[in-house]
DOSE-576441 format. One record per residue: residue in one letter; y, x, z of N, C-alpha, C, O, CB in turn; residue number from 1. Coordinates in Angstrom, 3 decimals, m for minus. Last residue first. Glycine has a CB too. Example, Ala and Ser with C-alpha at 12.3 -4.5 7.8 and 13.67 -1.06 7.14 Angstrom:
2
code:ny:nx:nz:cay:cax:caz:cy:cx:cz:oy:ox:oz:cby:cbx:cbz:pos
s:m2.250:12.850:7.080:m1.060:13.670:7.140:0.030:12.900:7.870:1.138:13.409:8.039:m0.598:14.084:5.725:2
a:m5.690:13.190:7.800:m4.500:12.300:7.800:m3.300:13.200:7.800:m3.319:14.236:8.465:m4.473:11.308:9.046:1
REM end
This chain:
182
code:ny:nx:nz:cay:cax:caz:cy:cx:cz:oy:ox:oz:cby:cbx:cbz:pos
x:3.050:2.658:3.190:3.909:3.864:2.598:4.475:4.098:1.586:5.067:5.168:1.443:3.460:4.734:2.530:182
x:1.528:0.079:3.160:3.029:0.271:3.682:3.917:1.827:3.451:5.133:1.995:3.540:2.902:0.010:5.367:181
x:m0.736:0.969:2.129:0.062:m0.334:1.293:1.556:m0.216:2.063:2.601:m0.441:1.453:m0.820:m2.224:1.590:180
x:m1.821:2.630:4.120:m1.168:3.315:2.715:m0.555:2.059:2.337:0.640:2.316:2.193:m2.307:4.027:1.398:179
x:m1.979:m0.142:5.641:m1.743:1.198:6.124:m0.812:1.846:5.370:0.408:1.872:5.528:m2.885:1.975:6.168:178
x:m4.339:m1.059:4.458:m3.555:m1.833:4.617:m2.514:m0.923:4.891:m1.849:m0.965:3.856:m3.881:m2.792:5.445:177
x:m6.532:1.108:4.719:m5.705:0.217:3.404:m4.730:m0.121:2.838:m4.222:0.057:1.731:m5.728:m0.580:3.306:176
x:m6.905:0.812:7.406:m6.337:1.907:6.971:m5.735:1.914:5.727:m4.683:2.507:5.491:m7.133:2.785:7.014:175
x:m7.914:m1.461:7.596:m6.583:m1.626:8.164:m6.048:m0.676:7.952:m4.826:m0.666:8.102:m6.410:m1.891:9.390:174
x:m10.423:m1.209:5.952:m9.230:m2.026:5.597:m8.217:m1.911:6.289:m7.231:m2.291:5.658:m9.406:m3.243:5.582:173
x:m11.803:1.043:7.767:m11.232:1.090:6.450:m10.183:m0.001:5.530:m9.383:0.342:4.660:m12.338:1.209:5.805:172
x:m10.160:0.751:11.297:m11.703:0.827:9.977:m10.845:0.567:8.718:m9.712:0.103:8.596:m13.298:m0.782:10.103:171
x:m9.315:3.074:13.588:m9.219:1.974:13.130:m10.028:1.820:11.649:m10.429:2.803:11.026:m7.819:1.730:13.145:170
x:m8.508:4.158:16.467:m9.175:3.808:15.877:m8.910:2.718:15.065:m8.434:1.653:15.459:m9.908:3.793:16.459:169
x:m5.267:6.517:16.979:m5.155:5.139:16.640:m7.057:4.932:15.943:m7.175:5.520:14.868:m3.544:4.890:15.283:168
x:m5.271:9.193:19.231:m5.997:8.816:18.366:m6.067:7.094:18.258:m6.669:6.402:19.080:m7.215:9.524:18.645:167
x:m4.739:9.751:22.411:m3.877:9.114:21.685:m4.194:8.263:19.846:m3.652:7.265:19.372:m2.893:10.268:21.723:166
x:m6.065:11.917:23.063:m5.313:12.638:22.065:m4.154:11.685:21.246:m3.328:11.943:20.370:m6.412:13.248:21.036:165
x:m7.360:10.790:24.799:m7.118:11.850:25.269:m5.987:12.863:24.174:m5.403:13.932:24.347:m8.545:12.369:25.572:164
x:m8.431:7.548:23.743:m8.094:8.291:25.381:m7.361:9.696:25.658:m6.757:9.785:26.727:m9.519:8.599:26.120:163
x:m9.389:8.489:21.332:m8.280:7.856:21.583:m7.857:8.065:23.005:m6.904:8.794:23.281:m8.433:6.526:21.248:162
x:m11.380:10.993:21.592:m9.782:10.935:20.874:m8.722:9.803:21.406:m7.577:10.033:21.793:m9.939:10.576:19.159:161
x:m13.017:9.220:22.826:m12.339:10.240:23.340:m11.082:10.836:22.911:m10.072:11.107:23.560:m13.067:11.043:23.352:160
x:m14.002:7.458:21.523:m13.227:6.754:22.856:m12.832:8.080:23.562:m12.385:8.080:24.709:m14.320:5.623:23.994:159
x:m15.051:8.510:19.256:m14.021:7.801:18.865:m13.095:8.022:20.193:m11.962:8.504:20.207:m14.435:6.271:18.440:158
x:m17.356:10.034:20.992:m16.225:10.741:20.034:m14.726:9.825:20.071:m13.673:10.153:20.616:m16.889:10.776:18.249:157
x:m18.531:7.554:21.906:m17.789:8.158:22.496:m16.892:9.495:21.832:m15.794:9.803:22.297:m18.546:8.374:23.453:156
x:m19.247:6.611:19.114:m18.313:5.833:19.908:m18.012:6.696:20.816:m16.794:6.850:20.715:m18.757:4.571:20.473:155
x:m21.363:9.034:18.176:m19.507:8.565:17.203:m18.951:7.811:18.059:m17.760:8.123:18.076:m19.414:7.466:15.525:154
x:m23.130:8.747:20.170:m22.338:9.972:20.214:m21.014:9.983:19.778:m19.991:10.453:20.276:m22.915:10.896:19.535:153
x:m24.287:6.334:19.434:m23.741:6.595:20.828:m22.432:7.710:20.869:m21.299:7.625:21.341:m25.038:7.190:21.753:152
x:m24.895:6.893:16.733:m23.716:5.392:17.222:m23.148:5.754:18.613:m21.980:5.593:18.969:m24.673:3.549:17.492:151
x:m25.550:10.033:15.580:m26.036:8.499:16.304:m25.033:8.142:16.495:m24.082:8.924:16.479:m26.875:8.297:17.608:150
x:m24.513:11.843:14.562:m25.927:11.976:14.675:m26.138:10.846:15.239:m27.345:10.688:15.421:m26.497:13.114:15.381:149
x:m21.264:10.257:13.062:m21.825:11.252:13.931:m23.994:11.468:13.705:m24.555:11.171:12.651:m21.212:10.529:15.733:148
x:m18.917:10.025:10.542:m20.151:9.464:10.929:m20.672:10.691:12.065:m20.455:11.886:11.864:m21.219:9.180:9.483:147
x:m16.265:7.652:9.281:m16.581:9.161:9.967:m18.123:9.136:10.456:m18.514:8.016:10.784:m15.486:9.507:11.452:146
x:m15.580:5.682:8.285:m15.029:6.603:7.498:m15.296:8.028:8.152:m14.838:9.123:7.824:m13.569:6.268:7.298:145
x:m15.592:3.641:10.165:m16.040:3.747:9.416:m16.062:4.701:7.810:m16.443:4.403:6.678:m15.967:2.882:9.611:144
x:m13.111:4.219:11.787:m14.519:4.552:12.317:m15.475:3.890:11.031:m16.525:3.637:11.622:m14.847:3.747:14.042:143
x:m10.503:6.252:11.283:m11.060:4.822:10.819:m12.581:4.814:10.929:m13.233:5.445:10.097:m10.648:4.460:9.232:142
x:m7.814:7.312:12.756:m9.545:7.679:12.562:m10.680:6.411:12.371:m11.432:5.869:13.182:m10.099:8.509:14.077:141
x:m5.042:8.658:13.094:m5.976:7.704:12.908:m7.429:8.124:12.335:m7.856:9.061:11.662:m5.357:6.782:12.075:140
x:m2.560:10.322:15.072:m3.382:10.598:14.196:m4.574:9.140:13.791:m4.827:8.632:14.883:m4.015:11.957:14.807:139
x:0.701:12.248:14.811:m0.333:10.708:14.738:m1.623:11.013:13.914:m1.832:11.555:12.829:0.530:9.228:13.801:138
x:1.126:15.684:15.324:1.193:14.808:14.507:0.240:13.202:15.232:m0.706:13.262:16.018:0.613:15.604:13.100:137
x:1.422:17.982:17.122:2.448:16.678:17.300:2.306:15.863:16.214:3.307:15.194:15.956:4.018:17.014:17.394:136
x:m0.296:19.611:18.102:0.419:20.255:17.480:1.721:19.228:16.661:2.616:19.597:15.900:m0.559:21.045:16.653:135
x:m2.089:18.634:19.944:m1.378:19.559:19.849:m0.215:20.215:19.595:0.546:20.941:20.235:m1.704:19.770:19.576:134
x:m2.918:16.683:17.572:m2.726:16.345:18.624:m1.807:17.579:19.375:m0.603:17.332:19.320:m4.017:15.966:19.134:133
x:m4.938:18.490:16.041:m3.407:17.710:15.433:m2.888:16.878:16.726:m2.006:16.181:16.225:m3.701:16.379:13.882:132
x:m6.547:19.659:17.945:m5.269:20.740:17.423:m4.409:19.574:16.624:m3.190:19.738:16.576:m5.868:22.319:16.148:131
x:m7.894:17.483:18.354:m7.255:17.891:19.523:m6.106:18.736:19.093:m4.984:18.685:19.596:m8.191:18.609:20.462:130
x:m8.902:16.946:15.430:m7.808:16.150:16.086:m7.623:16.030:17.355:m7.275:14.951:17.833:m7.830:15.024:15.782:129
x:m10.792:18.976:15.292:m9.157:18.715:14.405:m8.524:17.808:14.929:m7.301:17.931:14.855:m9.120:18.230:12.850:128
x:m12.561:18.126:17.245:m11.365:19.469:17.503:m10.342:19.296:16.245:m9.138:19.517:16.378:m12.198:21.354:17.408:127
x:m13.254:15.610:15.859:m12.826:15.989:17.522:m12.286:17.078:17.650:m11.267:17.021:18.340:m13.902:16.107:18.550:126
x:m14.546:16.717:13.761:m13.307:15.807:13.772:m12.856:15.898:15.268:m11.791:16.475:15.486:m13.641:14.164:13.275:125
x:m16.089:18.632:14.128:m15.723:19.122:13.721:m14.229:17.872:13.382:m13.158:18.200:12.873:m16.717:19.794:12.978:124
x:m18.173:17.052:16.650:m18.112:18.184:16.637:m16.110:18.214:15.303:m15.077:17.793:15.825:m20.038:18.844:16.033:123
x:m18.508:14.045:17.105:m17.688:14.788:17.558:m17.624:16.338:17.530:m16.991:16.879:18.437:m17.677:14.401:18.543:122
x:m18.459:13.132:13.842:m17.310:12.561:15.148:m17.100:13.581:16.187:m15.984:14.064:16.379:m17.893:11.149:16.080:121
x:m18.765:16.029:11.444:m18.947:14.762:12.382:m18.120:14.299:13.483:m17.217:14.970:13.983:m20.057:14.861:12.979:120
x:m17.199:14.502:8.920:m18.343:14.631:9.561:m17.903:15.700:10.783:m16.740:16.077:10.927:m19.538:15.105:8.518:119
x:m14.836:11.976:7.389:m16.005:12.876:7.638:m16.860:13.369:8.132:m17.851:12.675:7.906:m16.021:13.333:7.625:118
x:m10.995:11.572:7.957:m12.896:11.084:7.659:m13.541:12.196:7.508:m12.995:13.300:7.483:m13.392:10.150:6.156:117
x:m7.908:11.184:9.634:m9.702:11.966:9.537:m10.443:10.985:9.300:m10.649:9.941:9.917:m10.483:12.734:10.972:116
x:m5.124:11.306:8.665:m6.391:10.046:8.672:m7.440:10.990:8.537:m7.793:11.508:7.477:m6.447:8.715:7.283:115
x:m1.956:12.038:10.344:m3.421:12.105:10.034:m4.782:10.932:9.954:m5.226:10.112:10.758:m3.732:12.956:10.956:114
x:1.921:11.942:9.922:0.115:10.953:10.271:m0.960:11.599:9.631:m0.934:11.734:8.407:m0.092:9.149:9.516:113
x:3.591:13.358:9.233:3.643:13.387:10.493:2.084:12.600:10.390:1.184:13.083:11.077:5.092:12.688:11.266:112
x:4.110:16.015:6.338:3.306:14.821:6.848:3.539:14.396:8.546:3.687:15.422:9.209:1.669:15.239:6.582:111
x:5.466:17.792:4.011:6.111:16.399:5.277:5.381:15.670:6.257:5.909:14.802:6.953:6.614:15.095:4.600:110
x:4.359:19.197:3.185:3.920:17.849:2.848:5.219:16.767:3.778:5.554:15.599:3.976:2.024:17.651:3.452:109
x:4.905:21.252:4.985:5.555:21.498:3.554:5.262:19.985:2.448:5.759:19.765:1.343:4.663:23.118:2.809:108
x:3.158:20.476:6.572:4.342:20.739:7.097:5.711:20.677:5.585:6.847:20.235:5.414:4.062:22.384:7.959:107
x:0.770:20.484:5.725:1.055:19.961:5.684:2.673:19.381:6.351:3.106:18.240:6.512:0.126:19.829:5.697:106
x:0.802:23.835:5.199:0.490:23.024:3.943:1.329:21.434:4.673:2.444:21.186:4.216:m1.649:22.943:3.520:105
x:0.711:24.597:7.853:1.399:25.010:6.980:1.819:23.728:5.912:2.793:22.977:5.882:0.654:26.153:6.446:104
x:m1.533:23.441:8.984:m0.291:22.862:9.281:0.731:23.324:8.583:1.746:22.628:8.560:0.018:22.965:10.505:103
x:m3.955:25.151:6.845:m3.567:23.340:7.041:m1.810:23.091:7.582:m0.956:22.663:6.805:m4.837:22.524:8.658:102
x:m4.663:27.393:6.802:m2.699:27.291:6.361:m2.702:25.864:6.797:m1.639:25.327:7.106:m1.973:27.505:4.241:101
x:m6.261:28.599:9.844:m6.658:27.984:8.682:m4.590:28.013:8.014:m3.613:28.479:8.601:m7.741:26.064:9.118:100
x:m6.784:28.673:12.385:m7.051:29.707:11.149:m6.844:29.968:10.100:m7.025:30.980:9.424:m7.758:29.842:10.849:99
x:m7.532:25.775:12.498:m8.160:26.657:13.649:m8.171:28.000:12.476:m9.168:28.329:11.833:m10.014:25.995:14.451:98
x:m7.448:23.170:11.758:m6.427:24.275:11.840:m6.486:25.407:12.430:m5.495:25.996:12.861:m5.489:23.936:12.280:97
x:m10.256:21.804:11.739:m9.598:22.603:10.434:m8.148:22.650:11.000:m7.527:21.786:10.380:m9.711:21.712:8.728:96
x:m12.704:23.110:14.149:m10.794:22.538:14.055:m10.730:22.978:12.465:m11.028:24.081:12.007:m9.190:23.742:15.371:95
x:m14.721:24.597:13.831:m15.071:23.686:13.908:m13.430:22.817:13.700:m13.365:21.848:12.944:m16.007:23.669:15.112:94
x:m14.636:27.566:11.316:m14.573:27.201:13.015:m14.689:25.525:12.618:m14.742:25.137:11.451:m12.728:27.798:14.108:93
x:m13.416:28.246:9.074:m14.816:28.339:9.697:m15.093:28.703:10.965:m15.573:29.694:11.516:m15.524:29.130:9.083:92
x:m12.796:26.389:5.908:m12.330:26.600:7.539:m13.526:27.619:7.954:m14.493:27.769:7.207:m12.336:24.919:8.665:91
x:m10.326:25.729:3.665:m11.368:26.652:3.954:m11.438:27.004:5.407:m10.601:27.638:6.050:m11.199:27.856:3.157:90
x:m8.634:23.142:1.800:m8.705:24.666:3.045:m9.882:24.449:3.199:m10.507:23.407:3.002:m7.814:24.802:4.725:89
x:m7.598:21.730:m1.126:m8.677:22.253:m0.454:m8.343:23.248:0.372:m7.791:24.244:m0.094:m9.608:22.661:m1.246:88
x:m5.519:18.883:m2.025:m5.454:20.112:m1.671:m7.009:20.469:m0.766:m7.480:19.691:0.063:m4.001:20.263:m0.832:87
x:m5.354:17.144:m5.577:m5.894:17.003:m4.194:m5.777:18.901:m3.580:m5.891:19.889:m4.304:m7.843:16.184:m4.327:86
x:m5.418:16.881:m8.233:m4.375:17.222:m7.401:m4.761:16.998:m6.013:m3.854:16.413:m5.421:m3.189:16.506:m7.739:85
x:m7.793:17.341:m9.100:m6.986:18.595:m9.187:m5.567:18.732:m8.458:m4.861:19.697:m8.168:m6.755:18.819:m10.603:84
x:m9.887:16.254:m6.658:m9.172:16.034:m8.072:m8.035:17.339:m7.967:m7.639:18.011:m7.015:m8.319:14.223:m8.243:83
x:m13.123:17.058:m5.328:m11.426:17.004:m5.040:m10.887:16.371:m6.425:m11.741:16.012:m7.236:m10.605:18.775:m4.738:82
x:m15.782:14.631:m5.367:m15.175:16.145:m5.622:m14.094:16.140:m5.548:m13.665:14.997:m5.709:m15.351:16.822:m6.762:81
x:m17.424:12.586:m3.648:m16.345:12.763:m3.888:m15.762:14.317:m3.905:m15.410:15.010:m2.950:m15.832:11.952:m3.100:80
x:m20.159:12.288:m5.426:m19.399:11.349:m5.478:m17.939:11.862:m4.466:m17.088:11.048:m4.822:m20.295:10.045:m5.030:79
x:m21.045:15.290:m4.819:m20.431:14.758:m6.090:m19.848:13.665:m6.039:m18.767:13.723:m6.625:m21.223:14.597:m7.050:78
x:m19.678:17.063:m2.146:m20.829:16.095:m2.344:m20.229:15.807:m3.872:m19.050:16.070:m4.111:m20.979:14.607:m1.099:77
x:m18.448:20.499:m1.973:m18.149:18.954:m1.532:m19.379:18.016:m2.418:m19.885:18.553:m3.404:m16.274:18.423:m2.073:76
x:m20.887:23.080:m1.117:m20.127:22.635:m2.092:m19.622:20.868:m1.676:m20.428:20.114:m1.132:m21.080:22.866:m3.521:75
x:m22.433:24.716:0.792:m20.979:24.911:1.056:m20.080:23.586:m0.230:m18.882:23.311:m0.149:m20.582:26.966:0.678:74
x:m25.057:24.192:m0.838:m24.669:23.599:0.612:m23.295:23.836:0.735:m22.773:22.725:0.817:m25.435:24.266:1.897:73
x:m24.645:25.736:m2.801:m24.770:24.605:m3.399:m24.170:24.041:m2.140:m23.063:23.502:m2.148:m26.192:24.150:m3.983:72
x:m21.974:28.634:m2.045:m23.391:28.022:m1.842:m23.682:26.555:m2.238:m22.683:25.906:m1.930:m23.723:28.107:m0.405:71
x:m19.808:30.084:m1.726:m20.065:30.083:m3.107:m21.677:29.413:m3.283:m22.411:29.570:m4.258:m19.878:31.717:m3.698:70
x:m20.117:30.172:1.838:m19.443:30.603:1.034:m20.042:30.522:m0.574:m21.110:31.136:m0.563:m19.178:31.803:1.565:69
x:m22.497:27.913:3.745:m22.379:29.549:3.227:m21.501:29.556:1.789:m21.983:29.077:0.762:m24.155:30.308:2.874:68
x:m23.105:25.837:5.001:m22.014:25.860:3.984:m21.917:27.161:4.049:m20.877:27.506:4.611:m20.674:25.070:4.196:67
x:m25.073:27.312:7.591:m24.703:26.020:6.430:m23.377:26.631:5.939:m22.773:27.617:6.360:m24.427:24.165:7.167:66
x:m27.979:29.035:9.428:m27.161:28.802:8.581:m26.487:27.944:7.658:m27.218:27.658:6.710:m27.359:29.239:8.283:65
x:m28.169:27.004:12.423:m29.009:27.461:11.383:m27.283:27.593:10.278:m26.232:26.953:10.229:m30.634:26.062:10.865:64
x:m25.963:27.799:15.582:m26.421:26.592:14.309:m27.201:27.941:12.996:m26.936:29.124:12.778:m24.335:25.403:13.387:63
x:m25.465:29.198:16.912:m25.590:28.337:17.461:m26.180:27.622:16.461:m26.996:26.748:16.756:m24.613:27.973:18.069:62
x:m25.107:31.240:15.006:m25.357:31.913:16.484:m26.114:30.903:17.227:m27.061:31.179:17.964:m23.929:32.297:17.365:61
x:m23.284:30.749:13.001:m24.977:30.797:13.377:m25.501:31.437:14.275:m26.436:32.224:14.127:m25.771:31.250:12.489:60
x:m20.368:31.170:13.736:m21.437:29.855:14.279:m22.769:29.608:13.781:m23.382:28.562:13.995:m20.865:28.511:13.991:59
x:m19.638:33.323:13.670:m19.681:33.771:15.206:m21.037:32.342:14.860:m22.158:32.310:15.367:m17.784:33.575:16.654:58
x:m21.055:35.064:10.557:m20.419:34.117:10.904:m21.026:33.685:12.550:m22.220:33.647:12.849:m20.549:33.079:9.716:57
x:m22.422:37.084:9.049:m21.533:37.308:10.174:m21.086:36.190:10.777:m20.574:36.485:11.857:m20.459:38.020:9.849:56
x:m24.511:35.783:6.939:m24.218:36.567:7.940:m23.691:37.069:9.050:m24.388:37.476:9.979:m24.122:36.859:7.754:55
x:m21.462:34.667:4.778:m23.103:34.844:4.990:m23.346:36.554:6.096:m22.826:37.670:6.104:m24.000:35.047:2.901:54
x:m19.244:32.723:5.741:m19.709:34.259:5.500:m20.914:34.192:5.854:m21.404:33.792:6.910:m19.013:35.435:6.268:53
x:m18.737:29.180:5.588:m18.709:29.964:5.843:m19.445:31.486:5.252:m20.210:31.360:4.296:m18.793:29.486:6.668:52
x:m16.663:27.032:5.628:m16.985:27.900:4.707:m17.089:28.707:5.635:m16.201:29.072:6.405:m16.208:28.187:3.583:51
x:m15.939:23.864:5.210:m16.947:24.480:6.323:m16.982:25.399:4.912:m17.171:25.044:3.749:m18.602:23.482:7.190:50
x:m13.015:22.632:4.129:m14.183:22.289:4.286:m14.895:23.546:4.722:m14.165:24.512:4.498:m14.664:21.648:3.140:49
x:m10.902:19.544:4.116:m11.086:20.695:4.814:m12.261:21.155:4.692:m13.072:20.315:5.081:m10.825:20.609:6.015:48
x:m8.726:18.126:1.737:m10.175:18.737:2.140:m10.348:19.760:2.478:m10.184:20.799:1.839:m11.024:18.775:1.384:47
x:m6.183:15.941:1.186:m6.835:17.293:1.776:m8.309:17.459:1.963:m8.909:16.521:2.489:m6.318:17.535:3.109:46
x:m4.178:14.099:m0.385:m5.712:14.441:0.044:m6.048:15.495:0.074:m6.258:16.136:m0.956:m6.660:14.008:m0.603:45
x:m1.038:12.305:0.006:m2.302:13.621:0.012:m3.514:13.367:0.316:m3.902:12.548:1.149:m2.131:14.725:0.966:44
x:m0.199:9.903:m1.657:m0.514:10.217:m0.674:m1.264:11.528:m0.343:m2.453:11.439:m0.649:m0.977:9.317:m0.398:43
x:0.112:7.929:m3.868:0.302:9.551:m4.185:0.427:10.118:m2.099:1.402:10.725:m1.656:2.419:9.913:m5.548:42
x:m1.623:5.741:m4.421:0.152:6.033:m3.434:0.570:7.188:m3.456:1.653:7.386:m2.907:0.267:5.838:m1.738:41
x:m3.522:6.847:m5.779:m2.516:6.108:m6.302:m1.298:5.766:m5.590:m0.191:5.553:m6.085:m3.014:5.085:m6.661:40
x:m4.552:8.541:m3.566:m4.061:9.105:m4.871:m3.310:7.945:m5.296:m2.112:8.155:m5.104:m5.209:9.604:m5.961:39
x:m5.643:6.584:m1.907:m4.095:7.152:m1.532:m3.524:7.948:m2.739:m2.316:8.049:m2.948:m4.097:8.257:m0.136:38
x:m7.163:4.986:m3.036:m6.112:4.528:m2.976:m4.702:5.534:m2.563:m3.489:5.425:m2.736:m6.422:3.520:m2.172:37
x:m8.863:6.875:m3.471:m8.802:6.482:m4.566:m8.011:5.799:m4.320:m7.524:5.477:m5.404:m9.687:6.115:m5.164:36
x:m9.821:7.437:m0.876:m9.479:8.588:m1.153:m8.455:7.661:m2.843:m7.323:8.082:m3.083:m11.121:9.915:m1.268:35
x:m11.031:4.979:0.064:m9.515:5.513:0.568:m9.340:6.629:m0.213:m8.127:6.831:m0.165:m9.319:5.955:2.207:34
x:m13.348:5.357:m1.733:m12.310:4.306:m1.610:m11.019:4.243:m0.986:m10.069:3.584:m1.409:m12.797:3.457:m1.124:33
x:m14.614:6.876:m0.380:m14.217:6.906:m1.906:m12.700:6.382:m2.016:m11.559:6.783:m2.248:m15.280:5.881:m2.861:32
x:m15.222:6.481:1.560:m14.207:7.467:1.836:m13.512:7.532:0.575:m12.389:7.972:0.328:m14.740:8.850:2.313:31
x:m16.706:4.684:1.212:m15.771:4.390:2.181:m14.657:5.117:2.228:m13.542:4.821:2.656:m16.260:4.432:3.293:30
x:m19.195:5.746:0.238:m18.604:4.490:m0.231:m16.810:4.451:0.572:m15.879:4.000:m0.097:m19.836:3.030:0.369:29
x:m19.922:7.336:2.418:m19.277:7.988:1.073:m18.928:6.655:0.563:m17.698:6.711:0.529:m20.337:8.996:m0.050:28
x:m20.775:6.291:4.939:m19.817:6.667:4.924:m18.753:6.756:3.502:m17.560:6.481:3.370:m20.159:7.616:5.499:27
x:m23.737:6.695:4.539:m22.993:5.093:4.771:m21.516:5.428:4.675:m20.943:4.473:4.149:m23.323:4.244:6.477:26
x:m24.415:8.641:4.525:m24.442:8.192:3.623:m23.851:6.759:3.454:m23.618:6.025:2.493:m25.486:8.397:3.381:25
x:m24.608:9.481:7.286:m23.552:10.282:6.534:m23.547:9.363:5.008:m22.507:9.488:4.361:m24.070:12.171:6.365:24
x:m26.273:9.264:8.796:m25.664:8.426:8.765:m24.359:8.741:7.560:m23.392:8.044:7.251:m25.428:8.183:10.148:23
x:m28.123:12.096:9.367:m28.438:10.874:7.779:m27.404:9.706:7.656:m27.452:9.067:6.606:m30.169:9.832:7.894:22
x:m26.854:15.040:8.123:m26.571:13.808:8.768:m26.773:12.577:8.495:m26.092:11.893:7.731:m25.641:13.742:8.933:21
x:m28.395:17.744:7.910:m28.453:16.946:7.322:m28.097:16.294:8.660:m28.535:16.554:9.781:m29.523:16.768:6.452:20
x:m27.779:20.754:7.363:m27.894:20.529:8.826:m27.042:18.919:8.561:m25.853:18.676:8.767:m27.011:21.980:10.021:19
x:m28.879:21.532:4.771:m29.303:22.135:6.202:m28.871:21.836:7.343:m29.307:22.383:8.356:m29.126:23.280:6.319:18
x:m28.495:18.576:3.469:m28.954:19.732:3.109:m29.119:20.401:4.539:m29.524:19.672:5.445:m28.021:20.443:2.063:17
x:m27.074:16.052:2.585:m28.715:16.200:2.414:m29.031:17.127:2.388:m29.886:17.348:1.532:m29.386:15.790:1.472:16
x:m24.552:16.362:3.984:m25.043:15.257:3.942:m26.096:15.104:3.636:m26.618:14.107:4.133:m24.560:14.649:3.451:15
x:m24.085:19.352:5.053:m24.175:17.861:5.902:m24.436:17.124:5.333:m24.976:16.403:6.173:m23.225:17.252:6.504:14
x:m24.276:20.436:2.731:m25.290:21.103:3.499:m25.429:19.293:5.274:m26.266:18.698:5.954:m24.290:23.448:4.099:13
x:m22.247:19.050:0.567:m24.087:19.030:0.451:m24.831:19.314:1.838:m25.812:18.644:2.158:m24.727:20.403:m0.677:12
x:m19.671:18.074:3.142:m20.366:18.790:2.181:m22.137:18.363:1.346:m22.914:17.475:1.695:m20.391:20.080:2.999:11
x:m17.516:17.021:4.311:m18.531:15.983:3.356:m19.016:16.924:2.366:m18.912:16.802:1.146:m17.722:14.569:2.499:10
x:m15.502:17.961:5.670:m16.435:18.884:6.013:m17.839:17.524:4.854:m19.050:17.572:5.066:m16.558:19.233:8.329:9
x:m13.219:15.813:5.696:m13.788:16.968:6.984:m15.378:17.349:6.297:m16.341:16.716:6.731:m14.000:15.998:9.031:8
x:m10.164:14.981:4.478:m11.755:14.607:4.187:m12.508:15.874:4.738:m12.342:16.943:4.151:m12.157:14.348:2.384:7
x:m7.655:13.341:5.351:m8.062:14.425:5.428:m9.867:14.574:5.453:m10.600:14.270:6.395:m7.308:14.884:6.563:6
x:m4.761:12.032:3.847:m5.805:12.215:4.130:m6.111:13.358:4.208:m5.553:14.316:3.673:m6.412:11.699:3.585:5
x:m1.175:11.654:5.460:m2.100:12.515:4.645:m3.514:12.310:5.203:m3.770:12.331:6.407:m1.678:14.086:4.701:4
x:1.649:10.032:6.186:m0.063:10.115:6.352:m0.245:11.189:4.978:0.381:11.357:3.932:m1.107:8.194:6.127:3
x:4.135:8.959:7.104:3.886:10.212:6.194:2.884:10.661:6.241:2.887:11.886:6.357:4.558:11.218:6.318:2
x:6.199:6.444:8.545:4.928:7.139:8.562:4.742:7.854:7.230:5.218:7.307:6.235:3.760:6.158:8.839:1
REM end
């Protein structure tokens, strides 16, 4: 296994800003913490994150404007900012491969395993991990490391990936445990 993290969209504008997730705060402890082990396995960390064009963009159509390009809201949360060696894409569609160099990048990583955290279950982790699905990588999704608008919505997120994409659920210690074997 050849995991790479992948931290979805843990912007300002999702976690206390325009299109606020309040469960979202239970999460950042969590993500810290994997994020801070896989750097020391030297494991990747990716961050995919919601950028979008002020204005034109197809998804305020549907949604109030967020993560607008060079915007406090477009910016990753402070408790977890990238590190310099960590890799950042720029998405703006709901799949971070949707457009995007991700499979590039992680092709050139070697990676075959995905660990999605972030936001939300099922909008913007659910299509990244139909296109990593797709596109032939493993993927895991440590349900405490992802948060939806309610419990109902993140369990059937979860029970959909896994059902349909194969998606390993699993929570932050066994994901731990996990990197300890790479």
């Amino acid at each position: 296994m050849k995991p790479a993290v992948l931290i979805i969209d843990m912007l300002n504008d999702f976690v206390t800003g325009a299109l606020k997730c309040e469960r979202a705060i239970r999460i950042i402890p969590n993500i810290k913490q994997l994020i801070e082990t896989a750097r020391k396995r030297e494991v990747p960390v990716i961050y995919t994150n919601d950028t979008h064009l002020h204005k034109v963009d197809k998804e305020f159509q549907i949604w109030p404007p967020h993560a607008v390009s060079g915007t406090w809201g477009g910016e990753v949360i402070d408790e977890l900012k990238p590190a310099e060696t960590d890799y950042v894409i720029h998405k703006r569609r709901y799949s971070a491969f949707f457009a995007t160099s991700l499979d590039l990048l992680l092709r050139e990583l070697e990676v075959d395993t995905l660990i999605l955290t972030g936001l939300v279950t099922n909008v913007c982790i659910q299509h990244t991990a139909a296109d990593a699905f797709f596109l032939g990588y493993k993927i895991l999704a440590p349900e405490d490391c992802i948060a939806a608008v309610n419990e109902e919505i993140h369990k059937n997120a979860l029970n959909y990936m896994k059902t349909f994409y194969g998606c390993k659920i699993t929570n932050l210690n066994e994901t731990l445990d996990l990197l300890g074997q790479t």
